[in-house]
ZAMARGU-4260 file (C-alpha; in steps of 0.2 Angstrom, whole numbers, plus 5000, padded with zeros to 4 digits):
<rodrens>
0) 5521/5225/5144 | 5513/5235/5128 | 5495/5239/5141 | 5494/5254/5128 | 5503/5244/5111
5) 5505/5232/5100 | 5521/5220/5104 | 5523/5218/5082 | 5524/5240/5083 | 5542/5249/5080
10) 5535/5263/5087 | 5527/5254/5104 | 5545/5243/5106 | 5553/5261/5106 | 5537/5268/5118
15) 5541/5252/5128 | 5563/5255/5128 | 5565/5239/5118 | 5572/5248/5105 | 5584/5260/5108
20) 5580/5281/5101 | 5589/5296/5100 | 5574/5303/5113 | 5572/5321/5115 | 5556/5323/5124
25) 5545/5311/5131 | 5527/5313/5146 | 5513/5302/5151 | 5504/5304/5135 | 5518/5304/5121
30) 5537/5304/5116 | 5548/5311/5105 | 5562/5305/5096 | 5575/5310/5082 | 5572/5300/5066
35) 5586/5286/5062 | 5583/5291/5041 | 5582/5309/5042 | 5576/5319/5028 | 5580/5337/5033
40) 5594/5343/5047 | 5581/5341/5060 | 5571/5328/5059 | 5560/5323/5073 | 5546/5310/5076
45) 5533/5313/5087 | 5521/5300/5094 | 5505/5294/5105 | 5513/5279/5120 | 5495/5272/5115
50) 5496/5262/5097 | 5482/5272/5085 | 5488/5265/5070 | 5486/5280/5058 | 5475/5296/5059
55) 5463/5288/5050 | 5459/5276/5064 | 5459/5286/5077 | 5443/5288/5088 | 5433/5304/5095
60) 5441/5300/5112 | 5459/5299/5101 | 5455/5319/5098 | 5465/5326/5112 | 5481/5316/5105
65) 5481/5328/5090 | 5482/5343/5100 | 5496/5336/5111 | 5506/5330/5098 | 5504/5348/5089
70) 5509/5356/5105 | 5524/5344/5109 | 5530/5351/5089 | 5528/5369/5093 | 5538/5368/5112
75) 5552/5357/5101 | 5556/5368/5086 | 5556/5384/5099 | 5570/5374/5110 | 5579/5370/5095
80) 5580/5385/5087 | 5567/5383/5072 | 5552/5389/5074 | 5558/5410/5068 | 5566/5401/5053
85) 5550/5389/5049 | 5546/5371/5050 | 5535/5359/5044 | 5524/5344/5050 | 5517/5330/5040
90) 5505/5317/5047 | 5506/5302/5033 | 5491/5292/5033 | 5489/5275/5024 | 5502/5267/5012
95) 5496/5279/4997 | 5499/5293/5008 | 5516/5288/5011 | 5516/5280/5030 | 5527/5265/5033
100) 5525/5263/5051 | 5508/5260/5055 | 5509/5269/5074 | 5501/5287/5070 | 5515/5300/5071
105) 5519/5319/5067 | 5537/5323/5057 | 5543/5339/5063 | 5555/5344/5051 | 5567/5360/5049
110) 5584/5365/5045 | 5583/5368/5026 | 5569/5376/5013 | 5555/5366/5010 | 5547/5364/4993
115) 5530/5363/4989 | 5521/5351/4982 | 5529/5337/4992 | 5536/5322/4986
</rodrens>
């Protein structure tokens, strides 16, 4: 149990099918689900199976996760119908920066128009 996570981690009892998500994609290295407080029609969370708790803590050898996780967001808003429209992806980092679970993961957001600055 938890060989890439932390047993205390949301995100790694939902990587490990202790907690129950809406999941819409999952592979060896990631999984996505939809979020359970959504702020915009679709509202996807996208994450790492290994625990990285936020961007900044990530390693060089981390890297690759970034890419994958990017990828993983460009192949879902093409399969749901979002990405002609526009979509946006956030990456909160730290408690000032608004992240509340400390699991790095990537919003992918779409549905409605987005303002800008955000919150």
């Amino acid at each position: 149990m938890y060989p890439l996570g932390n047993p205390t981690c949301l995100f790694c009892k939902i990587v490990d099918k202790q907690i129950p998500s809406k999941t819409i994609y999952e592979d060896e290295q990631a999984i996505a689900f939809f979020d359970v407080n959504p702020k915009a029609p679709l509202h996807l969370l996208i994450i790492p199976r290994k625990h990285i708790v936020s961007l900044a803590e990530m390693k060089e050898a981390d890297q690759p996760t970034i890419s994958h996780l990017f990828g993983i967001a460009i192949a879902l808003a093409e399969k749901q119908g979002v990405s002609q429209a526009g979509f946006r992806t956030v990456i909160n980092t730290g408690a000032d920066g608004g992240q509340t679970v400390f699991h790095l993961h990537l919003h992918l957001m779409a549905g409605r128009p987005f303002s800008w600055p955000p919150g």
